[in-house]
N, C-alpha and C positions, 0 to 999 in steps of 0.2 A: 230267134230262139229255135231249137230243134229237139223231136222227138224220135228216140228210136222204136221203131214198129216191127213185131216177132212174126213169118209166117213158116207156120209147119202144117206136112202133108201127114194126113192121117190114114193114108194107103197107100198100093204096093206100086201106083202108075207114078208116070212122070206126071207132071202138071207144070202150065204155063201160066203165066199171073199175071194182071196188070192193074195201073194203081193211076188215079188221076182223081184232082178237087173237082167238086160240084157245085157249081154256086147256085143259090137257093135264095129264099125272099123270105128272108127272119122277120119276125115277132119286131113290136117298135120297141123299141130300146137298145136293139142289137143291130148288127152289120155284118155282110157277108162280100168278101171281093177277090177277087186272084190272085194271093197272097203267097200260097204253100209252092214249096216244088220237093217235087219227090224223088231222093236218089238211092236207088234206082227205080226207076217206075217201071217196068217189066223184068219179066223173067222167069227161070224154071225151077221146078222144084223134084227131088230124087225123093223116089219112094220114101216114105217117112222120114222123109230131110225137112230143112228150115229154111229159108233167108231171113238176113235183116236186110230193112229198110229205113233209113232214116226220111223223117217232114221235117222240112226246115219254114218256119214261118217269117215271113216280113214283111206285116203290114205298112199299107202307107199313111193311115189315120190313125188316133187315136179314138180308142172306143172299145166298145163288146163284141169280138169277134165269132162267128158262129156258123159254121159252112161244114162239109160232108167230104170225106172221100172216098170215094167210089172203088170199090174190088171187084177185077171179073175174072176170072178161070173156067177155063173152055171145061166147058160141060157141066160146069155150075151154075145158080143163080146170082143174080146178081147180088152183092154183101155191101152195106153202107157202113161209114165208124164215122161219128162224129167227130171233128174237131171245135175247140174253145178257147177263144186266149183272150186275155185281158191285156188290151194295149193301150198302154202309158208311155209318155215322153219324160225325161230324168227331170226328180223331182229334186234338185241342189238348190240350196238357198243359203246366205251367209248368217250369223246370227244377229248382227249389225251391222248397218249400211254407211253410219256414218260415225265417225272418229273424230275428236276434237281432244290434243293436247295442251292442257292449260298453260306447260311452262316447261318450253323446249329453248336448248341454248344455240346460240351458232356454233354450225359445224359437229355434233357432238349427235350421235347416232340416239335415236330417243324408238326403243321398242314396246310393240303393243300386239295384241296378240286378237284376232276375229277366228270366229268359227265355222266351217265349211261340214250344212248340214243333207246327209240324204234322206230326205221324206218317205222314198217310193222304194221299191224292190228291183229298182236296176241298179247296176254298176255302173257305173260311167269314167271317164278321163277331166282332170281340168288342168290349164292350164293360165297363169298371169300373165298378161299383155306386159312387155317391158314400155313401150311407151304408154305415157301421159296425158290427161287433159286437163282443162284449169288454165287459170291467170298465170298461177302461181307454180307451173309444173315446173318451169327453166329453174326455179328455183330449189327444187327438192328434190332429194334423189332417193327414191323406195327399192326396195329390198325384201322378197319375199324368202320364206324356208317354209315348207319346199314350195318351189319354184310351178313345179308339175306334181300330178300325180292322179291316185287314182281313190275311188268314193264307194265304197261297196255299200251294198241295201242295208239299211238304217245306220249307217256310219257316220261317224263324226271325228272329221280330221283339221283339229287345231293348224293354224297358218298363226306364225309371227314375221310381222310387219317393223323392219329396221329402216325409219322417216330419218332423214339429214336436211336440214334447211340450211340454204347460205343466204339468206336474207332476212333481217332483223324485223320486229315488227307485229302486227297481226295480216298471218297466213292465209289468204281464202283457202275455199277447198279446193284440193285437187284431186281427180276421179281417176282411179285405179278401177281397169278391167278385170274379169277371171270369166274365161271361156271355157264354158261345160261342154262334152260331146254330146251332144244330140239336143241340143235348145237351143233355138237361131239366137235368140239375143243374148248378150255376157251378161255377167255379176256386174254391178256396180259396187263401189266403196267411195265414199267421201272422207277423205281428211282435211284439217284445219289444224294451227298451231299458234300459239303465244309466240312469238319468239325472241329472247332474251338475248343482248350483247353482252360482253365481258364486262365487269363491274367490281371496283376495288373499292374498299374502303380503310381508312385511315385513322387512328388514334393511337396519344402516347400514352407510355404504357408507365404511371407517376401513382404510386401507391400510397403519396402523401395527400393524393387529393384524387375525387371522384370522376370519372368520364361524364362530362357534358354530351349533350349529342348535337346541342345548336351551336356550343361554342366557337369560333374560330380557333384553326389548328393551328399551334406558336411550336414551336422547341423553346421552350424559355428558362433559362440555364441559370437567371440570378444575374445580379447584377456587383454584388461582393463576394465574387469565387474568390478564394487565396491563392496567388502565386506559386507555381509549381505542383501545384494539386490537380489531378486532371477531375475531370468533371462528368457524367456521362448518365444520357437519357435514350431508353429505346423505343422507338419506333415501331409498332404493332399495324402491318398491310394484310389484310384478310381479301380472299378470292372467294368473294359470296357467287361466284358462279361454279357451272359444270367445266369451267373453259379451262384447260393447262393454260398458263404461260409465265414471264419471266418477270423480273422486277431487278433496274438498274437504280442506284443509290448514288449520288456528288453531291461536294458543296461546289459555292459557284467564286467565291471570294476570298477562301482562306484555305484551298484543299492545305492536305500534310506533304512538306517538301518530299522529290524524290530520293529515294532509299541511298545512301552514297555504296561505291563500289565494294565489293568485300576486299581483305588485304592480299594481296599478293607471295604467292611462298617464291623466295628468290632460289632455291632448289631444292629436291627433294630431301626430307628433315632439317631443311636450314631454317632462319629466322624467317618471320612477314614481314612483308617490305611495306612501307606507306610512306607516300608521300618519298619516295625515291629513299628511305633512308633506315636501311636495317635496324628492329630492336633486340639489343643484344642487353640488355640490362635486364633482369630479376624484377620486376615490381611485385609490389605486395599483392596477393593475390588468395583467395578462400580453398583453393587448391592447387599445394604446390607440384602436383602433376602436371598441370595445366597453367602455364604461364600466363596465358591469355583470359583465365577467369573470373568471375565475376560476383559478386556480391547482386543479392534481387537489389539493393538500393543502389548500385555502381548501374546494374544492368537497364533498370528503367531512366535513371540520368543519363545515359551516354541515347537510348530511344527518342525521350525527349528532349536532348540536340540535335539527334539525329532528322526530326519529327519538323523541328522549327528552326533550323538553319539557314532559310532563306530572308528572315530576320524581320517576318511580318508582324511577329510579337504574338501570334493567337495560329492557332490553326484548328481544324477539326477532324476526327479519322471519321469516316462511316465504315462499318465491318458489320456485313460485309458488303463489298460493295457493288456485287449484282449475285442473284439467288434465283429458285427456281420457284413458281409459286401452282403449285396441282390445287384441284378444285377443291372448294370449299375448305382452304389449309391458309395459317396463318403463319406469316415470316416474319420473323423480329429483325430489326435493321439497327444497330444500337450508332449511337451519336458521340466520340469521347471530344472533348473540348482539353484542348495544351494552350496553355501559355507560358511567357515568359517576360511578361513586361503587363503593367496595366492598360488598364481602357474600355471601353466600351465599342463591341464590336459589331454588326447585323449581317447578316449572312443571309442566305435562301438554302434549302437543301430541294432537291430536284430529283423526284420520283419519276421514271420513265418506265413505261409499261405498255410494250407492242399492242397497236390498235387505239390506244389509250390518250388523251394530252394530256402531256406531262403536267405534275402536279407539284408544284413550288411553294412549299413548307416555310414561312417566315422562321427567322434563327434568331437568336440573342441573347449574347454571354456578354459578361462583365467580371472583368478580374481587378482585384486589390491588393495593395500592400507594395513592399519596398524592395524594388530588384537590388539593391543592394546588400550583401551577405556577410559577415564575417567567418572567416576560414577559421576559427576556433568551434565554433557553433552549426556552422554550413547555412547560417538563417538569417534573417531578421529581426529574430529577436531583440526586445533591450538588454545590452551588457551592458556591464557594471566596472566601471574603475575604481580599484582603490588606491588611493594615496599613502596609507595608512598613517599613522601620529608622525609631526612636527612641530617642533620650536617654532616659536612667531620669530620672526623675520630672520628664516634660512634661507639657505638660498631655494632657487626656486626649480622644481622637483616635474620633469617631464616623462610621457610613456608618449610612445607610440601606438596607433592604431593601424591596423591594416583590412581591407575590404577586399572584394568584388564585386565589380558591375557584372550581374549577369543577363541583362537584358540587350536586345540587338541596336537600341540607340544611343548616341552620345547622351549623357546627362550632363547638366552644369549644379555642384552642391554647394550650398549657401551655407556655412554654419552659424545658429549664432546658440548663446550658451545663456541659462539661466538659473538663476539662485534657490532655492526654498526657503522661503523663509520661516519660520516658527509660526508666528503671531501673525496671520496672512489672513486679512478677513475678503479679500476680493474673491471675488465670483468667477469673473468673465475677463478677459483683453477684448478689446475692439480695437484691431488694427486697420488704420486707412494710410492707403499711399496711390501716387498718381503716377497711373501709366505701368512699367513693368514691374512688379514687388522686388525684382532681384536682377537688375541690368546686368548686362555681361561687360567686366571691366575688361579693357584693352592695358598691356602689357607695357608698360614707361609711360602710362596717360595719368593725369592724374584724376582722380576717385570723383564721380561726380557725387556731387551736393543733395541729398536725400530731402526734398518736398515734404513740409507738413502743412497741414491746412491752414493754420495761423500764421503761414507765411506767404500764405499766396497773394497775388494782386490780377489785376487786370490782364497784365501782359502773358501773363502762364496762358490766358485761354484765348488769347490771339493770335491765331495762323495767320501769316500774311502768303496771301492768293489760293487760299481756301476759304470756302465756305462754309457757313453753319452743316449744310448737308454732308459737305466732305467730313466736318469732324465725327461727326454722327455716325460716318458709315465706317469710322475705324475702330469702333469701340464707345465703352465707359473709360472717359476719363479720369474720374475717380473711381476707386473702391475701396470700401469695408468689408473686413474678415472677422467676423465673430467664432471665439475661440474658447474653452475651458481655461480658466486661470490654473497656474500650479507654481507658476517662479515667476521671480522679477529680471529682466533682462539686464544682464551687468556681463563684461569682462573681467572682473574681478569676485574671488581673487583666483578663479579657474579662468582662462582662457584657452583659445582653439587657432589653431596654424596649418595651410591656411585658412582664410575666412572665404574664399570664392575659391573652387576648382573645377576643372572639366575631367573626365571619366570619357575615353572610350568605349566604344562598344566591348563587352566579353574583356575584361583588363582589369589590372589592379590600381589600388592608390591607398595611400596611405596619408593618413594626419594625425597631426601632433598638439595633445594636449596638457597643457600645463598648469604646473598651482603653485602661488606663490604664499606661505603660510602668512599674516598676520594676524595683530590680537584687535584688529578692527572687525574683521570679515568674521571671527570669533563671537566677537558682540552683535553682529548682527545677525548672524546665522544660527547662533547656535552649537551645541555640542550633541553631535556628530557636525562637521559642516556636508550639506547635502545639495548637489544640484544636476544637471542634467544639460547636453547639447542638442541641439535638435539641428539635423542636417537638411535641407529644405532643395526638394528637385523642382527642375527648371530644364521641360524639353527644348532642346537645340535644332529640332526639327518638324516639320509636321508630320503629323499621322496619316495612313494610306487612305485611302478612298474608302470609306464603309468602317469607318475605324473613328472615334474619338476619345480625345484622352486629357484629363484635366491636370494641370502645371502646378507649380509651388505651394500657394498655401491651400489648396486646394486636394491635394492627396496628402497620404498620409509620410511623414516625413521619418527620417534615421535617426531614431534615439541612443546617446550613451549619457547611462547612469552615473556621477563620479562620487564618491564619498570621501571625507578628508577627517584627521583630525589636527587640533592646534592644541599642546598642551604647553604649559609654560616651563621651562626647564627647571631640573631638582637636579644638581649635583650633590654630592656627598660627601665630606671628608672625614676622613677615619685617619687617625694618630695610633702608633704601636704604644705610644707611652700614657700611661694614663692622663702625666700632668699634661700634655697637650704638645704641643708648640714651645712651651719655656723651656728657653737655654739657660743652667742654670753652668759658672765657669769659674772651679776655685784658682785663685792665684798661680799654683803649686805648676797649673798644666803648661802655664809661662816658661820652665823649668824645664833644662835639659840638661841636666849634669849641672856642669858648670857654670852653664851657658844658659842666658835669657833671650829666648826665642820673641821678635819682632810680634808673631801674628799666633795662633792656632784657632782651628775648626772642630765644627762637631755640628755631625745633622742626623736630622728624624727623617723616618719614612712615613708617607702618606698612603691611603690609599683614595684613589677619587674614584666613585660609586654614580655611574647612571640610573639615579632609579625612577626616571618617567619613560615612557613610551616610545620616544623618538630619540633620533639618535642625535646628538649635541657635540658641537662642532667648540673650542674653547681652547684658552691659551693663559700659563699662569706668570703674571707680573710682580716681581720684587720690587717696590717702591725704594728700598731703604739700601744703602750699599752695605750694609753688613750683612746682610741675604744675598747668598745665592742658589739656584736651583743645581741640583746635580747631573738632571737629566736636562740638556738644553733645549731638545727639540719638543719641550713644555711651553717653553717660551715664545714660540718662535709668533711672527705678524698673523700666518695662516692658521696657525691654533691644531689643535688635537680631534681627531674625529673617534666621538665614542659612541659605540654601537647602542642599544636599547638594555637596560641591565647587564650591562659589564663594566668591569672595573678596571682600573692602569694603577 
């Protein structure tokens, strides 16, 4: 510290001056040492002129400083000025020494802010050690703002402290320096930290039912999805940490086939080429601007071919199928399940999340119903055949049916056909049969012999050079199928052609069912006659790996509804003449001229009148040779085919 000192001459001489400390033996509680220096300490002074002089003091204790300094000027007495300073060493101190954050993440900068306090009435400088002490230092990277600076008398300059740990855990402390000027020893600061790793958590997000928190995590999709219906559950990943990062999504057993290539334009404004083979035809289309467009129900079927053309029968999209996940933010991962064939499927979906192991979501969809469709419908639905009205015993009156298989496996379809009958007090069928319910016949073999239990003997259950164990490990040799009653199993008088066929994959087929009218099947059925086929599948092959699928009587089978009637025929005859039919023939018309004519004729006209339902097939017989018909081809073996209410 320094003071400036005034002197002036109060007369007309020169004067010379000089200046120097006196050390002295203070009073106890104060101190007196050789501290000051005086610039200038000599010198002259012009008649009623001045100097300055500055004291600059710098003791080397702290304490009460109190000493003299001495003035002489030739020809004066001698003049004393005291001097006095109050010496203190910088009085900094932080507001807290020690820091502990409860819940710091990795990697992820966690700021806290201590205060840098001046007690005393000096200024001073501080400065942060960049190195560390502690266990824990290699671990943690500190950060001051500001770095340096400066503390003036009673001031209070806030520091924030930016801690980064890369190591999980509980932190000991580690001890941060700050060096004041003028105090041998630094600040200390202790810090400590929680420290938190990346942490994900999982649930689905099913608004039909409540989030458990102990439950075990399923995707579980049902087990009677419908065929061609997709299916889809989302997935809720929440980042309950401060930590960015990412979140990859697969399944492991059924992904969705790859996208196949888009079409090829064979040159500018020409057709797309696929499959090597220009299309130049118009198809039906929702926009005839656009050849190529699509209907949303064309556009989701050609996706989900597209989706399952590797002909696993199921697949699953995740979308999406990796996302970014910022802290504390939640990502929905949604799940759509396709199929195209039934089964029961299990699958894993497979969360992967940097730093993280991966997390494997048990999966499980089950689809229902009947890959077989009718192209009138696009469905599975039951259609309905009608017959409509017949004479008992016509001939015998066929339609055609047409399908596709659109599932990616051969099926084999078993038809058989059943009656309703009226007065049907049965409940249930219990069907048993041994071994396969629906064998596959071979092609000029003939039909094996269908096993019922009342005919069995001993030798059906003896393998020879097997054993009890081998039978055992191929199965139940028998079994029962319990079933809802609704018809009695007959070929008449509806029948199905054929009775066993195979289907390829993605193909058509076609069968033929017929009705042959009588006034039997009438008596027992009833009026409407009503009955129904039931087409029974039979896989040709087994199912993949993670995949099961139950076979003939076991899923649900291809129904066509048939309705028929049998009415008995009403012909009709209608005469122009009232008296009917009588020929009535005077003499006279024998008579021609002169001359007596051998023969003469004379006829009525009929009319014949269909007036039942069906259309009647018939042919009219003159017993008597005095009758003839005029029209011949009345007569004829094949007969007359007459429509439903018309008349010849």
């Amino acid at each position: 510290a320094s003071v400036p000192l005034l002197l002036s001459s109060g007369t007309d001489c020169s004067l010379q001056f000089q200046l120097r400390q006196v050390v002295t033996t203070p009073d106890s509680g104060f101190m007196d040492h050789p501290c000051l220096s005086i610039a200038p300490s000599s010198g002259g002074l012009q008649p009623y002129g001045s100097a300055s002089v500055v004291v600059e003091c710098r003791p080397e204790t702290e304490g009460r400083l109190r000493t003299v300094v001495e003035c002489l000027i030739n020809g004066e007495p001698r003049r004393h000025i005291e001097a006095r300073a109050e010496v203190q060493y910088p009085a900094v101190c932080l507001d807290q020494c020690r820091v502990h954050v409860e819940r710091a993440f990795l990697g992820i900068a966690v700021e806290r802010e201590v205060v840098l306090i001046n007690n005393g009435l000096i200024p001073t400088q501080f400065a942060w050690s960049s190195q560390h002490l502690g266990s824990s230092a290699r671990h943690c990277r500190l950060e001051f703002a500001p770095m340096v600076g400066r503390v003036g008398p009673r001031e209070i300059v806030p520091v924030t402290i930016r801690a980064t740990w890369t190591q999980t855990g509980s932190q000991p402390e580690v001890v941060a320096r700050c060096r004041v000027m003028g105090r041998a020893e630094p600040l200390v600061l202790l810090l400590s930290a929680e420290v938190l790793g990346l942490a994900v958590s999982y649930h689905v997000e099913d608004g039909s039912s409540p989030v458990v928190e102990d439950a075990p995590l399923t995707l579980e999709f049902g087990s009677d999805n419908p065929l061609g219906v997709p299916r889809t559950l989302s997935l809720a990943v929440t980042n309950t940490t401060a930590i960015p990062s990412s979140l990859t999504a697969f399944v492991r057993h059924f992904p969705p086939a790859t996208p196949p290539s888009p079409p090829v334009m064979a040159k500018p404004g020409g057709p797309a080429v696929s499959n090597g083979r220009a299309r130049f035809l118009l198809n039906r289309t929702p926009n005839i601007g656009d050849p190529t467009s699509k209907t949303q129900r064309q556009a989701e079927a050609v996706y989900r071919s597209a989706l399952l053309r590797e002909g696993r029968g199921c697949c699953f999209v995740v979308t999406p199928p990796s996302t970014a996940l910022p802290p504390f933010h939640t990502a929905t991962v949604t799940v759509t399940a396709y199929s195209d064939m039934w089964g029961q499927c299990e699958d894993v979906l497979v969360c992967e999340v940097p730093g993280l192991e991966s997390r494997k979501i048990p999966l499980h969809y089950g689809a229902s119903g009947c890959p077989l469709v009718f192209p009138s419908t696009a469905t599975s639905e039951h259609t309905l055949i009608r017959f409509g009205s017949h004479a008992p015993d016509a001939e015998t009156v066929k339609r055609v049916i047409k399908f596709t298989n659109t599932s990616p496996v051969e099926l084999q379809v078993d038809w058989r056909t059943f009656n309703i009958l009226q007065e049907d007090g049965q409940l249930v069928d219990l069907v048993s049969y041994i071994g396969e319910p629906f064998p596959r016949e071979t092609r000029g073999a003939a039909p094996r012999p269908r096993l019922s239990l009342d005919s069995l003997d001993d030798s059906v259950f003896q393998h020879e050079g097997t054993s009890d164990d081998d039978i055992a490990g191929e199965g139940p040799l028998v079994r029962v199928h319990l079933r809802s009653h609704e018809g009695v199993r007959s070929d008449k008088p509806f029948d199905i052609h054929p009775k066993q066929m195979v289907i390829p994959p993605h193909s058509q087929a076609t069968v033929q069912v017929s009705f042959r009218p009588s006034i039997r099947a009438l008596n027992e059925m009833g009026d409407p006659l009503q009955a129904y086929a039931l087409g029974y599948l039979t896989l040709q092959q087994q199912p993949l790996q993670h995949m099961t699928r139950k076979s003939s009587y076991e899923v649900q089978p291809l129904r066509i509804d048939i309705n028929a009637r049998v009415e008995h025929a009403n012909l009709t005859v209608e005469c122009d003449e009232d008296h009917g039919l009588t020929f009535n023939y005077p003499a006279s018309i024998l008579l021609q001229g002169d001359q007596v004519q051998a023969s003469a004729s004379r006829s009525h006209r009929l009319t014949l009148l269909n007036a039942s339902s069906s259309t009647l097939q018939f042919s009219l017989v003159c017993e008597s040779q005095h009758f003839s018909l005029a029209a011949p081809e009345l007569g004829r073996q094949s007969g007359v085919v007459l429509r439903p209410r018309k008349s010849t």
